[in-house]
C-alpha positions as CSV (number, residue, x, y, z in Angstrom):
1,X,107.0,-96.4,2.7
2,X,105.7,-92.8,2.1
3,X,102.6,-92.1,4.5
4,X,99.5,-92.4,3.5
5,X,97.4,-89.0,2.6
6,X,94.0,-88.7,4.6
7,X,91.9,-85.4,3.5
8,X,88.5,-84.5,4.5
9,X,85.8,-83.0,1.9
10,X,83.5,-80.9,4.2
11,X,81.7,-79.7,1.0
12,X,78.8,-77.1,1.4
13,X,79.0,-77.4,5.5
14,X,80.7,-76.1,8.5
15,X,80.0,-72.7,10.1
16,X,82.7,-71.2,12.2
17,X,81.4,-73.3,15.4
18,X,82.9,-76.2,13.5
19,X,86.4,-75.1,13.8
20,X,86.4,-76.9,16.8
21,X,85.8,-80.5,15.1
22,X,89.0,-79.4,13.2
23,X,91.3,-78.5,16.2
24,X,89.9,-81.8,17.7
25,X,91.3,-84.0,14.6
26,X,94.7,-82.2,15.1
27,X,94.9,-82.6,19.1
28,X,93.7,-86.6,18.1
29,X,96.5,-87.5,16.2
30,X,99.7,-89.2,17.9
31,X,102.8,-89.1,17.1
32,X,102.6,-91.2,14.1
33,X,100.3,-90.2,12.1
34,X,99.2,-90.3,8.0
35,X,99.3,-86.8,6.5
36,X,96.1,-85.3,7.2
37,X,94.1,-82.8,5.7
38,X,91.0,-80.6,5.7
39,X,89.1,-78.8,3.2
40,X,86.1,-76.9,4.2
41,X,84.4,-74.2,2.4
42,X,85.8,-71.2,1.0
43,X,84.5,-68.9,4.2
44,X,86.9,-71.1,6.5
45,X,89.6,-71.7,4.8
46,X,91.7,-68.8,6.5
47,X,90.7,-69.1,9.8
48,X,90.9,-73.1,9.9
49,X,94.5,-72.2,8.7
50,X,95.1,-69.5,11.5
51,X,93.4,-72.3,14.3
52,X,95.8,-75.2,12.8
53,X,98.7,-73.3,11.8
54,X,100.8,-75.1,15.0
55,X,99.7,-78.6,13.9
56,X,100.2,-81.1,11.5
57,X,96.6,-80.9,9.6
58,X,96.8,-79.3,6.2
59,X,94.3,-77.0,4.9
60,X,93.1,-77.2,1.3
61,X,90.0,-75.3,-0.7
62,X,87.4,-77.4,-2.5
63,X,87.7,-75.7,-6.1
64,X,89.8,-73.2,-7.6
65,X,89.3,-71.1,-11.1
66,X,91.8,-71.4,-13.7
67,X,93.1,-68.0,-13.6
68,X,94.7,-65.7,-11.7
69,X,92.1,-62.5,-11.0
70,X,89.5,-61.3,-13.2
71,X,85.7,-60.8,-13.6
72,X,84.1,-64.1,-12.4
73,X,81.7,-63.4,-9.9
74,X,82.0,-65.9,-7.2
75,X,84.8,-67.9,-8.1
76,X,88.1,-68.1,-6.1
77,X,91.3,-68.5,-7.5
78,X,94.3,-70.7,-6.3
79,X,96.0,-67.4,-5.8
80,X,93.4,-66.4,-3.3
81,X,93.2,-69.9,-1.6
82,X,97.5,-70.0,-1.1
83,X,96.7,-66.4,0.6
84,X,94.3,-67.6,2.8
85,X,96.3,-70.4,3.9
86,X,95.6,-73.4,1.9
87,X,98.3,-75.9,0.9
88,X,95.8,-78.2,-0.5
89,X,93.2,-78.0,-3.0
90,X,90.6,-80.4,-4.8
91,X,89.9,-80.1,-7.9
92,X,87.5,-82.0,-10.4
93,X,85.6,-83.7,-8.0
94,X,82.3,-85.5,-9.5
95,X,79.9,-83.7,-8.6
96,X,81.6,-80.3,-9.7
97,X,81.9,-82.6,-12.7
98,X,78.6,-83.6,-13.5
99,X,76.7,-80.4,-11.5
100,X,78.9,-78.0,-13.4
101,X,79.7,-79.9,-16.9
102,X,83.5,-79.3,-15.7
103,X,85.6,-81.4,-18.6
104,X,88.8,-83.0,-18.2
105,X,90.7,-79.6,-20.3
106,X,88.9,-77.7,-17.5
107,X,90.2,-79.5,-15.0
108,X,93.8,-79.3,-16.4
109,X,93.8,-75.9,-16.2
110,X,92.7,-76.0,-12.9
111,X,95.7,-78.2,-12.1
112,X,98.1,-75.8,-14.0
113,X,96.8,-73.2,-11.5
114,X,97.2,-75.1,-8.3
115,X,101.1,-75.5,-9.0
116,X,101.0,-72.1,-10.7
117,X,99.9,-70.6,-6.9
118,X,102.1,-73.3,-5.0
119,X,98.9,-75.5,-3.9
120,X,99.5,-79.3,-3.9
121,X,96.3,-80.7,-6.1
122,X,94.5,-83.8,-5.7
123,X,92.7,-84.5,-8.7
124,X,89.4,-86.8,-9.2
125,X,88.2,-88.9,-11.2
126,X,86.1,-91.4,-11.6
127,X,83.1,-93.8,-13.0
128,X,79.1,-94.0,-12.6
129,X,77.2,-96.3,-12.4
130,X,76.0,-96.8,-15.8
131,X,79.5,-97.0,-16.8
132,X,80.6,-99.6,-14.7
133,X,77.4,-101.8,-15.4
134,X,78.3,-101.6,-19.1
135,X,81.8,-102.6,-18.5
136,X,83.5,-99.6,-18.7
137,X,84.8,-98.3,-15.9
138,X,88.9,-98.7,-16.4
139,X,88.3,-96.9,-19.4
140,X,86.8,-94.1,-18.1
141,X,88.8,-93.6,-15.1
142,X,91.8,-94.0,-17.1
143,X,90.6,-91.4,-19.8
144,X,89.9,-89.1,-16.8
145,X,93.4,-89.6,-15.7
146,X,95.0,-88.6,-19.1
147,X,92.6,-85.7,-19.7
148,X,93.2,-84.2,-16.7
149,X,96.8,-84.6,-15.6
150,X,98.7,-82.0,-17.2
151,X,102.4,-82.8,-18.3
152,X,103.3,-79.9,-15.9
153,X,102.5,-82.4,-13.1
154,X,105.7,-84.1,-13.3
155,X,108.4,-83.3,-10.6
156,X,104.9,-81.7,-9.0
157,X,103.9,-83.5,-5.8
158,X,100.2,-84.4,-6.1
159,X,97.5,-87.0,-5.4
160,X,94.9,-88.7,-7.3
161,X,91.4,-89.4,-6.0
162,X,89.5,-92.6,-7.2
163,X,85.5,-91.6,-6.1
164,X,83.5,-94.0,-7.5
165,X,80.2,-91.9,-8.3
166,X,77.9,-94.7,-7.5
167,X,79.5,-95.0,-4.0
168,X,79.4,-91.1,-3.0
169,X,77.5,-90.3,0.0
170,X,74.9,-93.6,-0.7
171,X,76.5,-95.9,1.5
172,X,77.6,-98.8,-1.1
173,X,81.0,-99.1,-1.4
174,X,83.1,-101.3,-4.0
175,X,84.8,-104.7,-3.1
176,X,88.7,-104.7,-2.2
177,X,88.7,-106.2,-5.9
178,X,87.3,-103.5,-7.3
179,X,89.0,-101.1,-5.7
180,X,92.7,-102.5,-6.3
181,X,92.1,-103.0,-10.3
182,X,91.3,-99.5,-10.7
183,X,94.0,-98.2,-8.6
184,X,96.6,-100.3,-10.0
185,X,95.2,-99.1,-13.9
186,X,95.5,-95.9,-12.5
187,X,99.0,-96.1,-11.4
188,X,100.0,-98.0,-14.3
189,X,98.5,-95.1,-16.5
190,X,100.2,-92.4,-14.1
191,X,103.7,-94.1,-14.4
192,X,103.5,-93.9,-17.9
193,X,102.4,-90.3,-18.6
194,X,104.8,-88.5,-15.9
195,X,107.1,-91.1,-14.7
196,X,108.8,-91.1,-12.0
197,X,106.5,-88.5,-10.2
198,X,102.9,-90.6,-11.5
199,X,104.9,-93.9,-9.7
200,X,105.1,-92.2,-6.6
201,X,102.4,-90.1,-6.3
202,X,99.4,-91.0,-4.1
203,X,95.8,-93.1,-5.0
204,X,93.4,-92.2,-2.7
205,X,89.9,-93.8,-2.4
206,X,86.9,-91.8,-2.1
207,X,83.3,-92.7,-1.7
208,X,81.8,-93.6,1.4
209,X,84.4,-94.2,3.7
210,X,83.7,-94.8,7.4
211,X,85.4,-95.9,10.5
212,X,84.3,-99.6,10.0
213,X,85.8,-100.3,6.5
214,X,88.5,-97.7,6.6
215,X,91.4,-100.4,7.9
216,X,90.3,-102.4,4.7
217,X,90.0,-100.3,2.7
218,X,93.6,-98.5,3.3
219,X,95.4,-102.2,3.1
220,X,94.5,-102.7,-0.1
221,X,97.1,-102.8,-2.9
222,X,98.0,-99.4,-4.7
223,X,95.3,-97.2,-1.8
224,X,97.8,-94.5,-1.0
225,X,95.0,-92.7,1.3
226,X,91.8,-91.6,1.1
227,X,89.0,-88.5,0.4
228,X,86.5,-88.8,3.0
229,X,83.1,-86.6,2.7
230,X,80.6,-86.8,5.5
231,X,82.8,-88.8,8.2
232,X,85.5,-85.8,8.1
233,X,82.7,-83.5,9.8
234,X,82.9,-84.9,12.6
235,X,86.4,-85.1,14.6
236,X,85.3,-89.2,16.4
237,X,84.1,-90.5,12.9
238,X,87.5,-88.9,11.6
239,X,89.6,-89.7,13.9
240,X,88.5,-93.5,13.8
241,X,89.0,-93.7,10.0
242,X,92.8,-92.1,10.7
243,X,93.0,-95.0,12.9
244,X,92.4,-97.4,10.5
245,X,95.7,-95.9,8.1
């Protein structure tokens, strides 16, 4: 069975006192452990990497721009994040989504620049409320995953994140249920458009995850890990949802 992928989101937090919550996630794991990662703002990203390079916790970045160099104030490329350290990288996460009108050909590209650099992405997707309410939340998520899974994915190894918008950072999280039938229509839709590499690759489940539900939520059919936001700040809350893979 392939182990499970567990990757913290730190988002817009974590100073370079917080390193230390990161080298106590890596000294916290035993021997067997899911694959773990970390992504925490762009200003860290190199020196978590030097302060984990002789563990087993992966370093990602949060974002990444489509191309290589060029004039765009601000942004960081995947080139830059692979030269700070990164082997990870999210990319199309909701609220870069909705706060930044990123479209599915956006994220694409993004995704064609994380392999492009070497970076393993793990792309999101994912369903608001409205959407669900009216019924339509398979069909969005799987439109997300067709829009923004290049064909250049295939052979690639990469993950897909299922973040229910509704359940990000407001404490409600979906049923088992709910849960499985969208990660088994995403893997059903990811076998079909890349094969071999969509049937193996990763599901996590994103929104709201927490040391209490973690065990149930990582049972559940077709959850191959999970995006955790908040509870990855801390190395105990962390720790405890590892615990539960």
């Amino acid at each position: 069975m392939t182990a499970k992928l567990i990757v913290g989101n730190w988002k817009m937090n974590g100073l370079g006192a917080a390193l230390s919550e990161a080298q106590a996630v890596a000294a916290g794991l035993g021997a067997v452990s899911p694959r773990v990662g970390l992504c925490p703002p762009a200003t860290l990203v190199e020196r978590m990497a030097r302060a984990l390079s002789v563990g087993p916790v992966l370093v990602g970045g949060q974002d990444c721009r489509a191309e290589v160099s060029g004039a765009f104030t601000g942004d960081v490329s995947a080139e830059m994040l692979a030269d700070a350290g990164a082997t990870l990288v999210i990319l199309g996460h909701s609220e870069r989504r909705a706060g930044y009108g990123e479209t599915d050909a956006l994220v694409a590209a993004k995704v064609e620049a994380a392999l492009r650099a070497g970076l393993e992405p793990i792309i999101c997707v994912g369903e608001t409320l409205a959407e669900r309410e009216a019924g339509r939340a398979l069909e969005v998520v799987t439109g997300q995953v067709r829009g923004s899974l290049p064909a250049a994915l295939a052979g690639a190894a990469f993950a897909v994140a299922y973040e229910p918008v509704w359940a990000i950072g407001t404490g409600l999280t979906p049923t088992t249920a709910q849960i499985e039938e969208v990660h088994v229509a995403i893997r059903a839709e990811l076998a079909s458009g890349l094969g071999a590499s969509g049937a193996r690759a990763p599901i996590l489940y994103g929104g709201s995850v927490k040391p209490s539900n973690a065990a149930e939520i990582l049972s559940a059919a077709e959850v191959g890990g999970a995006l955790v936001g908040g509870a990855s700040l801390k190395a105990q809350d962390f720790l405890g949802i590892l615990a539960g893979a």
